[in-house]
N, C-alpha and C positions, 0 to 999 in steps of 0.2 A: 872302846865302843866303836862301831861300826860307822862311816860317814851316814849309814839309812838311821840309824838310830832314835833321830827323832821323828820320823816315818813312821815306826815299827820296828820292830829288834827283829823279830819273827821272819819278817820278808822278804830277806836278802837269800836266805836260802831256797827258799819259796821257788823261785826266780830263777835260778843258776844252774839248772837239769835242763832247761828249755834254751837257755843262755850256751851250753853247751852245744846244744844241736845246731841251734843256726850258727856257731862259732865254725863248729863240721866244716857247715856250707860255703867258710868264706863268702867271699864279694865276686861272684860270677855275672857274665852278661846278661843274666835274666834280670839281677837286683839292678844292672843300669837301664835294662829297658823300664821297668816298673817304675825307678827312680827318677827315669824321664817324664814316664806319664805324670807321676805326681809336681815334677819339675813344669811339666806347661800348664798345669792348676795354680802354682805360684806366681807363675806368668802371667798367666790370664788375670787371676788377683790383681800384682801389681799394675798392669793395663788399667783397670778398674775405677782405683786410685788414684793414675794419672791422669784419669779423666775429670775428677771431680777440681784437682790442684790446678791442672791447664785449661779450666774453663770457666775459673772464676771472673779474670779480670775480661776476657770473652761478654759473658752475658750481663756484666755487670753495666758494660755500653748499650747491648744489643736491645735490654728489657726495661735500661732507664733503672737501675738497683741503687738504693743506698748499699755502703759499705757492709751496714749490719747483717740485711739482706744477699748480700754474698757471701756474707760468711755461712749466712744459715744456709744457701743454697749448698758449698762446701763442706758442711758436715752435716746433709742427711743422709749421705751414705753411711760414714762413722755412728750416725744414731741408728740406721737398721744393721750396722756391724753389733754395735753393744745387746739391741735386742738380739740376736740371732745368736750370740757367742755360747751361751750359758747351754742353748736348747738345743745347738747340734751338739753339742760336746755329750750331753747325757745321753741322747739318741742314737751317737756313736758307741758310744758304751753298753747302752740295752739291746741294739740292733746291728751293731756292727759298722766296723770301717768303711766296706764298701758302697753300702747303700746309701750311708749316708753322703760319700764322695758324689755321688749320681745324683742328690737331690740336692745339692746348691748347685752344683754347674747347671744342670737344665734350672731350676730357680731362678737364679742368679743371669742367666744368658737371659732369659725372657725379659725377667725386669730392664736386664743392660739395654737392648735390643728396642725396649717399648721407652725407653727414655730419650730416646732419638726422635720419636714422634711429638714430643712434648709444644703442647702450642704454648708454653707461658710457663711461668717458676714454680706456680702450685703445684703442677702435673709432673712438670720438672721434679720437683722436689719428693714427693711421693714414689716417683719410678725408680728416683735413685737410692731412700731409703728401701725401697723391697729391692732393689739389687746389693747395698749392703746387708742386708740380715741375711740373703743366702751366702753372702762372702764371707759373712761371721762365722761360719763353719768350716772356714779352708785350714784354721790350725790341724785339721785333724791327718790332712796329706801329710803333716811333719809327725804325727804320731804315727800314721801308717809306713811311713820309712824309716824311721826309730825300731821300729815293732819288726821289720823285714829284714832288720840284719845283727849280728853278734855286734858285743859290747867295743869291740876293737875297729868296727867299721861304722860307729855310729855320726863322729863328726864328719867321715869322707862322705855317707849319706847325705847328710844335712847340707853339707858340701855344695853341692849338685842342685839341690834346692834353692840355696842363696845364689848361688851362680843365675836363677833363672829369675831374681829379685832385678838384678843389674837388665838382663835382656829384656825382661817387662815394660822397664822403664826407658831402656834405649828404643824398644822399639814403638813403644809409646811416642814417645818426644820424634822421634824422626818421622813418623801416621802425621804426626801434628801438624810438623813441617808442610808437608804434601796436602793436608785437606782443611786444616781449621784456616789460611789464609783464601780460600774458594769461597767468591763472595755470591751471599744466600743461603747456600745448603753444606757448606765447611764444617762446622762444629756438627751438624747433624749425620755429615758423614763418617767423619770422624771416630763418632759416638758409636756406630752403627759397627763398623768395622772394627771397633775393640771389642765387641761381644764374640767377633768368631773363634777366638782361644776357647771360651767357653765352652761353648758348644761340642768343640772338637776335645776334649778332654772327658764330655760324656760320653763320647764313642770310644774312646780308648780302653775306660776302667772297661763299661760294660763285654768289650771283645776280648780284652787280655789282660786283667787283672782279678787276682786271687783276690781272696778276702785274710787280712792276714793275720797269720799263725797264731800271735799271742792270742787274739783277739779268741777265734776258735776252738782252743784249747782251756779257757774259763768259761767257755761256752758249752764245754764237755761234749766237744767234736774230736777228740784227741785223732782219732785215724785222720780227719780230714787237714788238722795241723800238721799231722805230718806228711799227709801228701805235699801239702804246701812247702814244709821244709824241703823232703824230697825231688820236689821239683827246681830247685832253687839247684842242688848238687847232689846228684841222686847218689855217685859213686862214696862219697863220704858217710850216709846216713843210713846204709842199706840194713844194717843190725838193731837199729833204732824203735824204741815199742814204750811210747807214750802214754801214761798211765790217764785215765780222765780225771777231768779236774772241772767241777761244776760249781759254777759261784752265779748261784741267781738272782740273786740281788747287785746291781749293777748300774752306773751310772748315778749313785744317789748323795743331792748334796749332804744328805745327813751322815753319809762315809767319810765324807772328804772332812767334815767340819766337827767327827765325833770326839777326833780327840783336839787336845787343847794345843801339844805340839804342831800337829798336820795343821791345823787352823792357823796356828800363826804364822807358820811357814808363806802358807799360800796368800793370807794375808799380807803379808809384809810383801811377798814377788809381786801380788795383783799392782800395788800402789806402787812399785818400783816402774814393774811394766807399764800401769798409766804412766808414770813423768818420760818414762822412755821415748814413749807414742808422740806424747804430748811435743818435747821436745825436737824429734825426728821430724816429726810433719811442722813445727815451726821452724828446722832450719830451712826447709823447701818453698816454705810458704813465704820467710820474709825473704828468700832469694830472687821471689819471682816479684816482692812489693819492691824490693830495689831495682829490678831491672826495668820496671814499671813507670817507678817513680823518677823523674828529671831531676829531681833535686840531690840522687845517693851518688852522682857523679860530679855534679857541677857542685860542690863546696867547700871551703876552706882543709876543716879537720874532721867535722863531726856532721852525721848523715842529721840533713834538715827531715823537719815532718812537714805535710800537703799542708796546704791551706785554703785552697778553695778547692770547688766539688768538681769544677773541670780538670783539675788537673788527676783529679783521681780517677778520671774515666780516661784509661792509658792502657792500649788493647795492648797485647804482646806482639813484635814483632818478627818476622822469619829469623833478623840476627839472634833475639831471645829466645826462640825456639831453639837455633842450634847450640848457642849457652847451653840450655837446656840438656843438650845430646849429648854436650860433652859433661855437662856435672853428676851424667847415669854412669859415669866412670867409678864416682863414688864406691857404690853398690860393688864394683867386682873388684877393688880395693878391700871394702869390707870383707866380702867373702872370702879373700885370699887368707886376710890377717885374723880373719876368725876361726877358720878350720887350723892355721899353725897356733895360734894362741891356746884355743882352746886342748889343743892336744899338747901343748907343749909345757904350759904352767897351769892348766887346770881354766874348771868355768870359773870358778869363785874369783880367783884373780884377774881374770880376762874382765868378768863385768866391772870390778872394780875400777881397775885402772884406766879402760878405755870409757869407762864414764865420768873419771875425773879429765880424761883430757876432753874428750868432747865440750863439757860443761866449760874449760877454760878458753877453748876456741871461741866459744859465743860469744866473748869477749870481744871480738875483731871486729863485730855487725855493729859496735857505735861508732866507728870511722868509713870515711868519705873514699870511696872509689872507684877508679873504672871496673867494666863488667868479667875484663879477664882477673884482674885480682879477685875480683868478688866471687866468681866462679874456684877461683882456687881454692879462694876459702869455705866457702861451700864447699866444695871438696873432701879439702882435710876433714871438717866436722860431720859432715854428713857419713863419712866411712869410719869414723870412732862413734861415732852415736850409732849406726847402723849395726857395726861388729858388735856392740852390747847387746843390741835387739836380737839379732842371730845366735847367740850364745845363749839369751836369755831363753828361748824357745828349745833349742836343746836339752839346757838344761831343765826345765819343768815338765819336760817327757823323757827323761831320764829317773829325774825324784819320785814320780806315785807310782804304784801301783797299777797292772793295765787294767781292774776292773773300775777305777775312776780313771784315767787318767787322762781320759777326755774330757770328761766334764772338768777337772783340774786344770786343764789347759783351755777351757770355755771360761770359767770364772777369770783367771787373767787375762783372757785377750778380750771378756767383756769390762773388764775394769777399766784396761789400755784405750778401748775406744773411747771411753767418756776424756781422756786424755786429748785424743784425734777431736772429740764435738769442739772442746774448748779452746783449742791452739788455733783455728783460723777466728776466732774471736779477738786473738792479743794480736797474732801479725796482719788480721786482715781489718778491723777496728780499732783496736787501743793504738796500729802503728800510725796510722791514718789520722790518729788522735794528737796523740805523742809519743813521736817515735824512741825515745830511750829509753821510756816507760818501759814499752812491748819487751827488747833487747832484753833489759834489769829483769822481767818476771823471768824468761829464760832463764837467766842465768844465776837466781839463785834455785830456781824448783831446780837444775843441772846438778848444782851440789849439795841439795838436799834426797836427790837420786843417790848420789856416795853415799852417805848417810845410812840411806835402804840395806843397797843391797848389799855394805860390809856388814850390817847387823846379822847377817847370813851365813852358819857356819857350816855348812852342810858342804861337801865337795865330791862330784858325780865321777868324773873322771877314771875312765875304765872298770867301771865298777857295772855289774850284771844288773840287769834291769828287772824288777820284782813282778809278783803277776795277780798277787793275794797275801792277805794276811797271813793263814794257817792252809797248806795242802800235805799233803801225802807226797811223797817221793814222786816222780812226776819220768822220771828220764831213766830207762834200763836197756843196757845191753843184752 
């Protein structure tokens, strides 16, 4: 039986006529421009992100916050990602890739943009949930670069994308350096000035970016797919007469969810990809509660918990921001080890075993040490939990079908955020509380992650990416 098999039996051939054309077209400099535009959307994203992680222990002084209340402050971006995930994903799928790329950047910027103004936490907190719910739509740049090149170029694509995971966050943290210590208007500058990615990546798609091929050829645009192929490597495709293929029904979760195999599939990754999330942002989160905290260096063996309120109001300073600079090294760690992994022993293996080591790292965060150990160790965990996340996202725009397979990648990345709401509740409250507690829930939800996604037998790994259940021959010389 076929790795799609529990997919669809039908599908894979489906697939593999269109799979052939952009195979034609190889990886030409047009797919690296494209691959960039969608690369400074992931940028911008994680900018986004690093806003809400480097601004907690910030206004946590500034506004007089309980603990709790910083937490909430930090994940209501994560609650307008989870709203947001499900609704571009089908959007994308009924309306198409590009337009929907154009409507959370300008979304997404505005919100960013207007949270800078915020006089107080309410406002605060509203600005940044409507700038996560247009963020909750950025998976679909990783379907639109999936979607843009043959089965043989799709982790170097993805590639390229994690790569700008790492830059996000390095240039996040170094912005930080330079404005959030500007005393009065720092964090508001800050804030202000990570909106510009956004912005500037709806200028992009709108001036030089296609809408892509799969996408238009279920769309029964077949001549306009293959201009798009076309355009990509004209000289390879020149005999090429794509048959149409019209699937009107599109983007529906009752596709995704009709059969009982696809259901469980996508169930079982949703919950993997929450502990993933969950995880990933608590190794960040209690990186920054140690650096924080006076007590994760000064004692014996085992990292003490606060105990009075003053000591929990511990702003970060210039040395922990550049900590910080240097622990965005993670990110292009993972990326490296994720594009040879995955191409090397397959996705299935790659999530597995780089989620069993991640999960035994966390292990290290109950012992007492300075900020450069602690930063190595962040390190290590941060780029094995990270290369799971990055594989994992390949992987679930590899398995559907392209007439869901956006909203297939909405429903996990809206599961994942509920993962992001509740992880600055353990390292930025329960650690506050008791600190071994927070570490323990890590690090068994870490290996009850293994658990997931071995359950998982499906293996994508050069395999043609599908487009429909049942079409007509699609591809004629």
């Amino acid at each position: 039986m076929s790795s799609y098999g529990s997919v669809g039996d039908s599908e894979k051939a489906a697939g593999a006529d269109i799979e052939e054309a952009l195979g034609k077209a190889g990886f030409t400099g047009r797919h690296v421009f494209l691959l960039l535009t969608m690369a400074v959307a992931i940028l911008a994203d994680q900018m986004e992100l690093e806003v809400g992680m480097l601004l907690g222990p910030e206004l946590l002084c500034l506004w007089d916050l309980s603990a709790l209340h910083e937490a909430m402050l930090t994940s209501s971006v994560y609650l307008g990602m989870c709203l947001g995930g499900v609704l571009w994903g089908s959007v994308s799928d009924r309306w198409g890739r590009k337009p929907t790329i154009l409507a959370i950047n300008l979304l997404g910027g505005s919100f960013a943009l207007l949270s800078s103004y915020a006089p107080g936490p309410v406002t605060y907190f509203m600005c940044r949930m409507g700038a996560g719910f247009a963020i909750g739509g950025f998976h679909v740049c990783y379907t639109y670069a999936t979607e843009s090149v043959g089965s043989a170029y799709r982790a170097r694509a993805c590639f390229l994308l994690f790569i700008s995971h790492f830059l996000g966050l390095f240039l996040g943290s170094t912005l930080a350096v330079f404005t959030i210590p500007v005393e009065g208007v720092g964090w508001r500058l800050y804030v202000a000035l990570s909106s510009i990615p956004i912005f500037s990546v709806f200028l992009l798609v709108t001036m030089f970016c296609p809408e892509s091929p799969r996408y238009l050829l279920i769309s029964g645009k077949s001549e306009e797919a293959l201009e798009v192929i076309q355009g990509y490597n004209r000289d390879r495709n020149k005999n090429v007469f794509l048959t149409k293929v019209d699937v009107s029904k599109r983007g529906s979760l009752g596709d995704l969810f009709g059969k009982f195999s696809r259901a469980r599939i996508i169930l079982t990754l949703a919950a993997a990809w929450l502990l993933m999330k969950f995880q990933n942002l608590g190794i960040t989160l209690m990186f920054f509660e140690n650096l924080a905290n006076p007590h994760s260096s000064d004692c014996d063996l085992f990292v003490e918990t606060y105990d009075e309120f003053e000591e929990k109001c511990h702003t970060l300073q210039e040395h922990d921001y550049i900590m910080n600079t240097i622990y965005s090294s993670s990110f292009l760690l993972a990326a490296v080890m994720s594009v040879i992994c995955a191409d090397t022993i397959g996705r299935r293996w790659t999530l597995i075993s780089f989620s069993f080591i991640s999960a035994s790292c966390l292990g290290l965060l109950y012992f007492c040490m300075d900020s450069y150990k602690l930063t190595a160790v962040a390190i290590l965990t941060k780029s094995f939990s990270m290369c799971s996340l990055m594989v994992m996202v390949l992987y679930v725009n590899e398995l559907f079908p392209t007439y869901i397979r956006s909203v297939a990648c909405g429903v996990g990345d809206c599961f994942s955020r509920l993962g992001l709401i509740a992880s600055p509740f353990v390292a930025q409250f329960i650690s506050k509380t008791h600190y071994p507690t927070a570490v323990t829930v890590y690090l068994i939800l870490g290996y009850l992650l293994v658990v997931l996604v071995q359950s998982v037998k499906e293996e994508t790994k050069n395999e043609p990416q599908i487009d429909c259940d049942k079409v007509e021959k699609e591809f004629v010389d």
